[in-house]
C-alpha positions in Angstrom: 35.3 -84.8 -41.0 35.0 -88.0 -42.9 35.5 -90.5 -40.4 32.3 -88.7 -38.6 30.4 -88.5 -41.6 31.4 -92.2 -42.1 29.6 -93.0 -38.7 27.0 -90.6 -39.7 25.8 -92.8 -43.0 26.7 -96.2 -41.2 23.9 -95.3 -38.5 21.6 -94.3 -41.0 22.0 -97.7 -43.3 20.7 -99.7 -40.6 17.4 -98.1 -41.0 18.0 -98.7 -45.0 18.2 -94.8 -45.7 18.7 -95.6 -49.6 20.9 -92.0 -49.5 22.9 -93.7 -46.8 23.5 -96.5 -48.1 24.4 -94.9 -51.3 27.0 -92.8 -50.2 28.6 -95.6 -47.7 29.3 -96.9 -51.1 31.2 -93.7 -52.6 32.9 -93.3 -49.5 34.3 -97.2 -49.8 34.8 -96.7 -53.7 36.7 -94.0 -53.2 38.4 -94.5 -50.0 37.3 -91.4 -48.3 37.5 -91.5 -44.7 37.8 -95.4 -44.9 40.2 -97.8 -46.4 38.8 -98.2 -49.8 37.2 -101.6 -50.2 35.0 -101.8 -53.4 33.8 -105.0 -52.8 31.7 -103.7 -50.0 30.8 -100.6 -51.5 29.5 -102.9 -54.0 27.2 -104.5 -51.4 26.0 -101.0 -50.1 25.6 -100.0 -53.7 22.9 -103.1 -53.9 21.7 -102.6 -50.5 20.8 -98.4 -51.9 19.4 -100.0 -54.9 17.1 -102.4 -53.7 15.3 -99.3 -51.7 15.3 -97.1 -54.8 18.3 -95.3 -54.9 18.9 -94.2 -58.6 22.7 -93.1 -58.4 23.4 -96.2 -56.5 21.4 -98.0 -59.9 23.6 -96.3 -62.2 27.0 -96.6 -60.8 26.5 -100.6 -59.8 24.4 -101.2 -63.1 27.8 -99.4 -64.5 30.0 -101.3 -63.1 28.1 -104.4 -63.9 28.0 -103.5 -67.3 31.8 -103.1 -67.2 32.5 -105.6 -65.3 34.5 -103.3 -63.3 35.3 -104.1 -59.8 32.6 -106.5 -60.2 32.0 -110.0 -62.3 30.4 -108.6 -65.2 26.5 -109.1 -65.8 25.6 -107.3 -68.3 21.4 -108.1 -68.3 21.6 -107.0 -65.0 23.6 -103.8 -65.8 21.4 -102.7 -68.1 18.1 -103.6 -65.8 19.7 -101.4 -63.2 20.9 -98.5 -65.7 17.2 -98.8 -67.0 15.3 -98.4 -63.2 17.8 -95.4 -63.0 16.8 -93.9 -66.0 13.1 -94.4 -65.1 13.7 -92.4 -62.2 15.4 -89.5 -63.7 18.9 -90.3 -63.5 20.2 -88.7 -66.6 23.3 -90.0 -66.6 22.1 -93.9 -66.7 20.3 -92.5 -69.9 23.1 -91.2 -71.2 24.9 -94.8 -70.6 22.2 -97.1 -72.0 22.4 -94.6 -75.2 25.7 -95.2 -75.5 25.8 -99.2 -74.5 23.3 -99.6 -77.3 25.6 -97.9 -79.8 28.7 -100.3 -78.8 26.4 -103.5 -79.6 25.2 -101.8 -82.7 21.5 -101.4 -81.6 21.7 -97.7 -82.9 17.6 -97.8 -82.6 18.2 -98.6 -79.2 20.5 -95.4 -78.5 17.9 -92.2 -79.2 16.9 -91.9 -75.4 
């Protein structure tokens, strides 16, 4: 259930287990087996990032972009996008691509 997969991650987090961390953050975005708290799913988000994780890159470099449930900082949205392209994350291409087209750095947007 989600409560015990809740405990689950938690445990795993401590050790810095970037997938861990990671999905501690979805399940707080989201609300899923928690109260939904995006301020600390922000901070687990981070916490995944700073070990690597590239889906916790791309969703908080996202948000940062957007300024969306975070203050908006967009240098360091596109630094985190960037890392998460770097390490496959197709997605975080996809979103610098189209980032660059919105500021009208169309030589920027071929990924």
């Amino acid at each position: 259930d989600d409560v015990r997969a809740y405990d689950c991650f938690r445990r795993s987090a401590r050790g810095g287990v970037a997938p861990a961390l990671n999905n501690l953050g979805n399940m707080l975005a989201e609300g899923v087996g928690v109260p939904q708290d995006r301020g600390k799913a922000a901070k687990y988000y981070e916490a995944a990032a700073e070990v690597g994780d590239p889906a916790a890159m791309f969703t908080l470099g996202s948000w940062l972009l957007e300024g969306r449930f975070v203050d908006a900082d967009e240098p360091r949205g596109l630094a985190l996008l960037a890392a998460a392209r770097d390490a496959g994350h197709a997605q975080a291409a996809f979103a610098l691509g189209a980032a660059a087209l919105a500021a009208g750095r169309n030589e920027q947007a071929v990924v």
